[in-house]
N, C-alpha and C positions, 0 to 999 in steps of 0.2 A: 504494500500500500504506500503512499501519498504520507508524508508525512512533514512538518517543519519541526525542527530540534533543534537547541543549543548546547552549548557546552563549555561556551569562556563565558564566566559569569560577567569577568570586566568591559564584556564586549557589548552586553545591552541588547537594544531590540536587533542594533546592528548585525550583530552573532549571530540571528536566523537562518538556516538553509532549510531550503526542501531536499527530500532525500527519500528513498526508500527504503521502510521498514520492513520487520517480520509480521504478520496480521497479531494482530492482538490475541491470547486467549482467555476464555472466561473463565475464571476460577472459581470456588464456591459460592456461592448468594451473587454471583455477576451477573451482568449481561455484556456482551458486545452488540455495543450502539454503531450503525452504520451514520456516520455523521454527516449528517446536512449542513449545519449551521454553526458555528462555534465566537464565542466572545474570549478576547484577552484581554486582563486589567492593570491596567498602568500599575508597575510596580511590583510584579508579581514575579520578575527577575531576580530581587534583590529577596525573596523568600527563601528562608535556608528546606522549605519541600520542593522547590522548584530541582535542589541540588543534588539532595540527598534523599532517602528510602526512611522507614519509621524509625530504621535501627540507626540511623545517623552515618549511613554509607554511600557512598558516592553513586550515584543510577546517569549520568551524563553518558552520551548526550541523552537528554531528557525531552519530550513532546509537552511544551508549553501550554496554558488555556486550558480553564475548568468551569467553562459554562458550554452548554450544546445543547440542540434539538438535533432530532433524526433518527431512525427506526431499529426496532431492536431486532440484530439479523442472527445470535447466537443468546441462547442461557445457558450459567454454568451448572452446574449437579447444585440443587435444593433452591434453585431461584425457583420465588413465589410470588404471585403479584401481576408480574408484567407476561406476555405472550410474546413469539416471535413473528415480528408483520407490525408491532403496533408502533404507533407512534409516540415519543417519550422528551421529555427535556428534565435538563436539571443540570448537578453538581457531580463534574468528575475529581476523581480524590487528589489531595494536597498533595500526597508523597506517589504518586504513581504518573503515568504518563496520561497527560492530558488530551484536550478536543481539538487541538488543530491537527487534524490528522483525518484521513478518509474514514480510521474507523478507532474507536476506543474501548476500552474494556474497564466496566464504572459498577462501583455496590451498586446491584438493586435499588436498595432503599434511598438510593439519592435522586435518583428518577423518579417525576411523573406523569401520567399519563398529558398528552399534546391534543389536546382536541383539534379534531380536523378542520376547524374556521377559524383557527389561530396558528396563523403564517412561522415558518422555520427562522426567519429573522428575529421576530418579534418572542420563540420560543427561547433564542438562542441570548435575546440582552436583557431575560426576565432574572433568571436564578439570582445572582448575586446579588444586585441592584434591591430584588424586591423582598429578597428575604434580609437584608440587612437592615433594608426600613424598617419593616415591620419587628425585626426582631430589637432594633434600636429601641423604638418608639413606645412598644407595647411589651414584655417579654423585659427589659432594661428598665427603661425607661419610665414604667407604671402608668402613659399617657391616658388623662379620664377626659370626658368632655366637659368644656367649660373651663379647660387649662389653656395657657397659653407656651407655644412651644417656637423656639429659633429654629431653621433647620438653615445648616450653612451647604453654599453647593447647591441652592436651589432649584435650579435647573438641571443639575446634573445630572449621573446613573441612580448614584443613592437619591439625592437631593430631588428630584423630581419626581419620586415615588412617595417619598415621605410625604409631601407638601400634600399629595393626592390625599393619601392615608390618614396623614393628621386631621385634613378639612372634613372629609367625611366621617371620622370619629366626632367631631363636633367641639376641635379644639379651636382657637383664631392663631393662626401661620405668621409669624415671620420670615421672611427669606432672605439670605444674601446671595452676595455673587460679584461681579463687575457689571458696572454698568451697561453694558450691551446686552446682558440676559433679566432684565428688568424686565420688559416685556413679555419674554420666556415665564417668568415667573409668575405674574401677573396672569397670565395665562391657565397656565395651571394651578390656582387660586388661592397663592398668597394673600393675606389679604395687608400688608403693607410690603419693602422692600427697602436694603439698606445695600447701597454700594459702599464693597470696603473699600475701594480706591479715594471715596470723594466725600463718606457719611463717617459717622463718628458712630462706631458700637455702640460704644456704652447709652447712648442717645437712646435702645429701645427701652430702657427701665430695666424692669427685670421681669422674667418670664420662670416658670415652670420645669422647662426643660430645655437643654440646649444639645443639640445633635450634631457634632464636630465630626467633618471629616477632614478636615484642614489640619490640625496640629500646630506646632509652632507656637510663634508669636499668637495668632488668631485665638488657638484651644486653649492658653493660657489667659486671654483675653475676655472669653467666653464664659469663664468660671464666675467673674466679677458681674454679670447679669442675672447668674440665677437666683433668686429668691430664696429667704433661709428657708431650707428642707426640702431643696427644689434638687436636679440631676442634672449634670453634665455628663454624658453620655459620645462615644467618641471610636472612630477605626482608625484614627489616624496614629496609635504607641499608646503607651504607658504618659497617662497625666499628669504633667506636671503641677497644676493649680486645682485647687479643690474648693466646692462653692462655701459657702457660711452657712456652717450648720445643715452641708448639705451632702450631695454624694458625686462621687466623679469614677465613672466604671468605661474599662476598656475593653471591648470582645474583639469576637472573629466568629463570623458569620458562619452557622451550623447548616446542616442539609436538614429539610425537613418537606415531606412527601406529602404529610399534610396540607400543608399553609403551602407550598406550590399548587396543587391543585385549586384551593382558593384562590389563591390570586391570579391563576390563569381562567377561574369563573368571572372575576373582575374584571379583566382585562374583556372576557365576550360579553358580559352584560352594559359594557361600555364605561364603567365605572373609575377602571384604569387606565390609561393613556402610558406606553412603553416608546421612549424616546429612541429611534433606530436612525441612527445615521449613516454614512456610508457602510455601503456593501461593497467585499473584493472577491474574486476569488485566491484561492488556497497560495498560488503562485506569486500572489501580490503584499503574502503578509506581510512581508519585512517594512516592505515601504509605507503599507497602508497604516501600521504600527506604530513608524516612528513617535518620538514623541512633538518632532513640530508639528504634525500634521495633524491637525483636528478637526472634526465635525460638531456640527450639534445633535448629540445624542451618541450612542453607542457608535463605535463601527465594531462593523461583524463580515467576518470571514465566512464564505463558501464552501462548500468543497463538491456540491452538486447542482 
C-alpha cells in the first residue's frame, strides 16, 4: 500500500515521503480501515507516540495522522461491533501507525459507525476536533447552562466546535482569535469577540470557564478571567497559572464511540457545522501540511 512516513523527527512536516508499505494486519479487537479520508494535526511530530511504541521503543519510520473515515475491509479475531463493508470514522492509536496511509489497522473501539449522508471529509476533521470540545467543555470542564465560557481558537478545529456546543448547551460564548476570523466567529454564534492582536483580555470580566488551546503567554493570561471557582481548562501543556480559588486541568483527548456517534447525529440533524478546508490527495501531503500553508478549516488528505 500507499503510505507517507517519517523518520527524522528534526525534519518536521518537511521529512514526509510516500512510500510503500506492508498492508497492515488486524490484531485482536482491530479492524483494518480501508482509508478514505485522513486528518493530521499541527504538532503531532513533536509527540514522543508519533516516535516510539507503548514500551518507549523506536517504530520509525512511522505513518503519521490519527483521524480517518473509510471502510472496514478486515476484522481481527474477537472484533465486535463493526462488520466488514461498513463505513467507520474515528481515532487511530497514538503509538501505532496512523491514517495517512491507503489503509490502517485501528482498536475497534475507537471507531464509529459513518453514516452514509455524512461525507468522508467531513468524517475524516470530526474525531479530534469534536471530541476534544466536548470532552473540554463538559467531561473537564462541568459547563451548565447559564454559564459563561471563553473559548480561544474560535474558529478553529477545537474552537469552532466548542463555540457550537457551548451555545446550544445554553451557555453565552466568548470567542477569540485574530481579527480576520471575527466574522468566522460570529458566524458560528459567538455571541461577542475579542481580537488578541488589537483587544485587551482581561476587558471580558470574568467568565466560568476558559478553554485554552493556545498556551503560553495567552493560557497564562486566561487564568486571571476566570471567576473564583470557575476552570481553566487547556490542550495546549501543563498550566502554568491557576484561577482564584479555582481549577486549571490539562488533558489529551480520549476515543470514545459513544459521543462520536452523537456528534456525527449532530452534524446530520444540522446542529453541527464541521469546518473542512482544503482537500489533497495522499501525494500532496507534504506540501498541503506545511505549516505556512493554511486554510480555513481542517485540511484533509485523500487517499480515494
Amino acid at each position: 500500500m500507499k503510505a507517507i512516513t517519517v523518520q527524522d523527527r528534526a525534519a518536521g512536516v518537511g521529512g514526509m515521503s510516500l512510500v510503500d508499505r506492508p498492508h497492515p494486519h488486524a490484531a485482536e479487537n482491530d479492524v483494518v480501515v480501508r482509508v478514505h479520508a485522513a486528518g493530521f494535526t499541527p504538532g503531532e511530530l513533536e509527540w514522543p507516540g508519533t516516535w516510539t511504541d507503548r514500551a518507549g521503543r523506536d517504530r520509525t519510520p512511522s505513518v503519521p495522522g490519527h483521524e480517518l473515515s473509510g471502510v472496514v475491509a478486515e476484522l481481527g479475531y474477537g472484533t465486535t461491533g463493526l462488520t466488514v463493508g461498513q463505513r467507520v470514522f474515528g481515532l487511530a492509536d497514538w503509538t501505532r501507525d496512523g491514517s495517512l496511509a491507503e489503509f490502517a489497522a485501528v482498536e475497534a473501539r475507537n471507531l464509529a459507525p459513518l453514516p452514509a449522508d455524512i461525507d468522508y471529509t467531513v468524517g475524516a476533521a470530526l474525531p479530534i476536533s469534536g471530541l476534544t470540545a466536548w470532552q473540554a467543555l463538559f467531561d473537564h470542564g462541568g459547563l451548565e447552562p447559564g454559564q459563561s465560557v471563553l473559548v480561544h481558537g474560535a474558529a478553529g478545529g477545537v474552537g469552532s466546535i466548542a463555540v457550537q456546543l457551548a451555545r446550544e448547551a445554553g451557555a453565552t460564548v466568548i470567542g477569540t482569535g485574530r481579527g480576520h476570523n471575527r466574522e468566522a466567529a460570529l458566524d458560528l454564534g459567538v455571541h461577542s469577540f475579542v481580537d488578541l492582536e488589537a483587544d485587551r483580555l482581561e476587558d471580558v470580566g470574568e467568565v466560568d470557564l476558559v478553554l485554552d488551546v493556545f498556551g503560553g503567554e495567552i493560557g497564562d493570561r486566561s487564568a486571571g478571567v476566570v471567576r473564583a471557582g470557575g476552570t481553566l481548562v487547556t490542550i495546549a501543556g501543563p498550566p502554568n497559572a491557576w484561577p482564584r480559588d479555582g481549577r486549571a486541568i490539562f488533558f489529551v483527548v480520549e476515543a470514545d464511540r459513544a459521543r462520536l456517534a452523537d456528534l456525527a447525529q449532530r452534524v446530520r440533524d444540522g446542529r453541527l457545522r464541521v469546518l473542512v478546508g482544503a482537500v489533497h490527495p495522499l501525494e500532496e501531503a507534504a506540501a498541503a501540511l506545511a505549516p505556512g500553508r493554511r486554510s480555513q478549516g481542517k485540511t484533509i488528505i485523500r487517499t480515494i
